[in-house]
C-alpha positions in Angstrom: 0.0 0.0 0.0 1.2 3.3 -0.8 1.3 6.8 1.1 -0.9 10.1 1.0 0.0 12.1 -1.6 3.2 11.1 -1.5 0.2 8.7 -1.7 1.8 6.0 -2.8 3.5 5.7 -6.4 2.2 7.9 -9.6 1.4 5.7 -11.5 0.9 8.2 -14.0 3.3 11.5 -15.0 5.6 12.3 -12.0 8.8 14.9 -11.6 11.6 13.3 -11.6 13.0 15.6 -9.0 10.6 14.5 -6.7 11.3 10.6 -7.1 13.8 10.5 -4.0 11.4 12.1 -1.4 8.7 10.4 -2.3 10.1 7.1 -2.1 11.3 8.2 1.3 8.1 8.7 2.3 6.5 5.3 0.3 9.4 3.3 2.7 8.5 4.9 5.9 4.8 4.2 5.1 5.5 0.8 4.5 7.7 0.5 7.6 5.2 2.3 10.6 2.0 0.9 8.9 2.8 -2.4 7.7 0.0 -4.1 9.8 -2.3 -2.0 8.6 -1.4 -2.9 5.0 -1.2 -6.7 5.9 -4.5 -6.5 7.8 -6.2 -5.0 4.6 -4.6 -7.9 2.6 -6.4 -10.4 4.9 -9.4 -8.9 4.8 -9.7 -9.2 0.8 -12.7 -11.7 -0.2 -10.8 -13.9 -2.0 -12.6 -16.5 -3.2 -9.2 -18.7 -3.7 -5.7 -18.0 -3.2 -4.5 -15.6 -6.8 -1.9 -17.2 -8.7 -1.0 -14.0 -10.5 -1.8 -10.5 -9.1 -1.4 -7.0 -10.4 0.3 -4.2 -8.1 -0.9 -1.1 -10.2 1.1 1.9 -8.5 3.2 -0.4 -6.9 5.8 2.4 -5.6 8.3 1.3 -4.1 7.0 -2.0 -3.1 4.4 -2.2 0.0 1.6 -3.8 -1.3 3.7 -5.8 -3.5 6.1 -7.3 -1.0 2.7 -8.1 1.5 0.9 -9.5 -0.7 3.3 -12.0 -2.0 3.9 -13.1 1.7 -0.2 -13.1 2.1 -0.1 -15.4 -0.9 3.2 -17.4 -1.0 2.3 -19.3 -4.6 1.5 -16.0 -6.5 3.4 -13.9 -8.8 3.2 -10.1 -8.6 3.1 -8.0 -11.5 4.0 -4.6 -10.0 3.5 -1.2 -12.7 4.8 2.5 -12.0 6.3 4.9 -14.1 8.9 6.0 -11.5 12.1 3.9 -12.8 13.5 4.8 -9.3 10.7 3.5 -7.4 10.8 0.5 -9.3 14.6 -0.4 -8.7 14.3 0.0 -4.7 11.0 -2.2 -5.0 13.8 -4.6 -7.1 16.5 -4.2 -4.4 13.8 -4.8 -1.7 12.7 -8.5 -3.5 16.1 -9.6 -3.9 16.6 -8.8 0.1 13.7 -10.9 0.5 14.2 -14.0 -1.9 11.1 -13.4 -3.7 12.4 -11.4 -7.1 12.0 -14.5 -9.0 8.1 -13.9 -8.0 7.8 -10.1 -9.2 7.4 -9.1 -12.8 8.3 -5.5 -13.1 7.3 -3.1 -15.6 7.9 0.5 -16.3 4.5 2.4 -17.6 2.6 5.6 -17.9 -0.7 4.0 -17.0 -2.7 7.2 -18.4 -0.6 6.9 -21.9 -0.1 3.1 -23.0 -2.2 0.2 -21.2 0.8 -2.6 -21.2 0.2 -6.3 -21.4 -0.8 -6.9 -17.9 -2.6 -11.1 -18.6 -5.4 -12.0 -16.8 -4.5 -11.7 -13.2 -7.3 -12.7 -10.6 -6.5 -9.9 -8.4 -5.7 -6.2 -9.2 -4.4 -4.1 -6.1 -4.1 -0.7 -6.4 -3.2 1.6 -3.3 -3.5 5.4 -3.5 -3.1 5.2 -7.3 -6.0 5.7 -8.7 -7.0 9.3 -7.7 -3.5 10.5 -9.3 -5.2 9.2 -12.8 -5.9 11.4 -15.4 -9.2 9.4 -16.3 -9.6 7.0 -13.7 -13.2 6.0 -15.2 -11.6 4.9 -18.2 -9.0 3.1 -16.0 -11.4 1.5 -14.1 -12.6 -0.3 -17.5 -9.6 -1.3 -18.7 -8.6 -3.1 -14.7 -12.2 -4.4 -15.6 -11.4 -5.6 -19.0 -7.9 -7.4 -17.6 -9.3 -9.1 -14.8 -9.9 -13.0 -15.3 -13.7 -14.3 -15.1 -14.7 -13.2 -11.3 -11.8 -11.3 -10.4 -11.3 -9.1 -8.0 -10.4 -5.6 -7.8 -9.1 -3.9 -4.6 -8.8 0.0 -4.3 -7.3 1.5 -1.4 -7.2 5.4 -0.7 -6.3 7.7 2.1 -8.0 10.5 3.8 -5.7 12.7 2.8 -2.0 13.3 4.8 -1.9 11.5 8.1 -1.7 14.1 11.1 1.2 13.7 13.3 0.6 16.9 16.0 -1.5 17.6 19.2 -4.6 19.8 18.1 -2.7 22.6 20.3 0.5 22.2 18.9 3.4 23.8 18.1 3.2 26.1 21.4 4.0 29.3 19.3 1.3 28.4 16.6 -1.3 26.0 17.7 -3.5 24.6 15.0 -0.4 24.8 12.5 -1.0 21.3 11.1 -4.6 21.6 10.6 -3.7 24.8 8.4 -1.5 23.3 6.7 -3.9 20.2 5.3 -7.0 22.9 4.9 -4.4 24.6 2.7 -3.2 21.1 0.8 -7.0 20.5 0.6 -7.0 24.2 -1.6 -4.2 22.7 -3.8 -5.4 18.8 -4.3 -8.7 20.7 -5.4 -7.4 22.2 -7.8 -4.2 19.5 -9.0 -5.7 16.6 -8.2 -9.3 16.5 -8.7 -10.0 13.0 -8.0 -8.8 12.8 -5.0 -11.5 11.7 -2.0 -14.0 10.6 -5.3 -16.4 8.2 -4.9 -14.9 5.1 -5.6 -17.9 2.8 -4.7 -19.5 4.2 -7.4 -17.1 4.4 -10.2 -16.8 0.8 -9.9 -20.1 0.5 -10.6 -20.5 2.5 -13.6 -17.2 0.6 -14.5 -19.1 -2.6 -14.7 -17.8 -4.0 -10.9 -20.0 -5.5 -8.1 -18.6 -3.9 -4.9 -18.7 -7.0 -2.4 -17.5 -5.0 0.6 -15.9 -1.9 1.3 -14.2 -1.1 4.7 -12.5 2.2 6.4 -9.8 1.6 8.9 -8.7 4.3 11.2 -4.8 4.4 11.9 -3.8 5.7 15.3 -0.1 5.2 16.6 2.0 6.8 18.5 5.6 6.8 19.0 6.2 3.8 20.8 4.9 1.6 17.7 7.4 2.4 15.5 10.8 4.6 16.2 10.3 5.4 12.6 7.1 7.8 13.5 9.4 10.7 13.7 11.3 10.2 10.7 7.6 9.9 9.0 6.1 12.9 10.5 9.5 14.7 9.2 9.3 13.5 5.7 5.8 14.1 5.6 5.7 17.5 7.0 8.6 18.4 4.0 6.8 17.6 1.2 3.5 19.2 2.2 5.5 22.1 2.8 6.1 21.9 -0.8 2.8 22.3 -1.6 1.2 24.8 0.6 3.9 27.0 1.3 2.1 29.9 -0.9 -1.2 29.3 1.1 0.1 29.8 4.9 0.7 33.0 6.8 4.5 34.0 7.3 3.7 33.6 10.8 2.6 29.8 10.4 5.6 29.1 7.4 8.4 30.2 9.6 6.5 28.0 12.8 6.5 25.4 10.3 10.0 25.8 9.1 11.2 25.6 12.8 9.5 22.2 13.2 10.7 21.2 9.8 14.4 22.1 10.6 16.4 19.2 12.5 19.0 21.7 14.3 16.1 23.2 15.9 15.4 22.4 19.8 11.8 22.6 17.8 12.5 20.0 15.4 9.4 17.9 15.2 12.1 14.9 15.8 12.9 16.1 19.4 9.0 16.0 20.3 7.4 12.6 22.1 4.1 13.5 22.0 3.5 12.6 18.0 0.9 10.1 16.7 0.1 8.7 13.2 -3.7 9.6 12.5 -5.3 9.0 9.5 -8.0 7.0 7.8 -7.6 4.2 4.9 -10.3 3.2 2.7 -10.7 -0.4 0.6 -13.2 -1.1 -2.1 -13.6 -5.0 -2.8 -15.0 -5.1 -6.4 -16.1 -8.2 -8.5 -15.2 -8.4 -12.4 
């Protein structure tokens, strides 16, 4: 499964100069929420164990490396269009054993539709709202999917939060700015974002079998990674609302944001992982 916004791997156009952060981000994700990811992978309605899934968005590996260890006989075929994503998802696979169980290919889902077979399950996490058309994506998962197939589409509310409601003490309420002001951008750049999957599917030609929202909440002594997250995180949504904040809340922001501060959101104990993640089971 892949991360808000940074939400997990384009799988359509991306800038190259944002490859390495993102896949910073994808790693962490995979790292503090991995039983989230793997409880979602349970849950699936499976009718019998797939012999060949599609990882569509596959970033830098989450769902793909879960999956095969949900379902030790199956190959993965896992599509991005990040080459860089795709080599740490090739280094991670080789670490594990399994890269003689991962098909990789390098695609531009909303330009060429590649030769994907007739898998019995298509997994895509936080992929599908970064399509250009995802109706007409939609079909064509429909179209590729084997007799009863299923279809699994995973997406996030959003960034996860990471701060007290009161915090930081010199600008309480920064985060909650700051995601009112990515909600302003995504608006705008990335329209299908919080869509109605449900029914897309349907008009796609999909029977939803279930759908299920699962609330994250962690705090720091889940994962020592939590800081690292909230870090990472916090940097690239700087990137994106930077023009929409006061100077007042930019420069609070920057002093959480930089790790030579004694404000540095790394030196604080009191963070949490909140968010919400979203799976649509859909029958071909």
């Amino acid at each position: 499964m892949n991360h808000p916004v940074h939400h997990a791997a384009h799988p359509g156009h991306q800038h190259e100069n944002d490859t390495v952060d993102q896949a910073e981000i994808l790693d962490l994700d995979a790292e503090v929420l991995a039983e989230h990811i793997a409880s979602i992978i349970e849950w699936l309605p499976v009718d019998r164990a797939p012999r060949h899934i599609v990882d569509l968005g596959c970033g830098t590996g989450a769902g793909t490396l879960a999956l095969l260890m949900r379902f030790p006989d199956a190959k993965v075929t896992a599509v991005d269009s990040s080459a860089g994503h795709l080599h740490r998802l090739r280094e991670k696979a080789e670490a594990d054993g399994v890269a003689d169980r991962v098909r990789i290919i390098e695609a531009d889902l909303d330009a060429v539709w590649p030769d994907l077979g007739s898998p019995e399950l298509v997994w895509a996490s936080a992929s599908m709202h970064h399509m250009a058309e995802p109706d007409r994506t939609l079909r064509q998962v429909h179209d590729t999917l084997g007799p009863g197939g299923l279809f699994a589409v995973v997406e996030l509310a959003g960034f996860p939060r990471f701060l007290p409601e009161d915090a930081p003490e010199d600008a309480p309420g920064l985060e909650e700015r700051c995601h009112a002001a990515g909600d302003r951008y995504h608006a705008e750049h990335v329209p299908h974002r919080g869509a109605d999957w449900g029914a897309k599917l349907s008009a796609a030609g999909f029977t939803v079998e279930d759908e299920r929202t699962i609330a994250v909440n962690l705090d720091r002594a889940h994962s020592e990674a939590i800081g690292r997250y909230a870090l990472a995180s916090l940097q690239r949504l700087r990137g994106t609302v930077a023009q929409g904040l006061s100077a007042d809340d930019l420069a609070a922001l920057d002093r959480l944001l930089d790790t030579d501060s004694p404000h540095s959101i790394l030196r604080r104990s009191d963070l949490t992982v909140r968010t919400e993640r979203t799976v649509w089971a859909a029958r071909r």
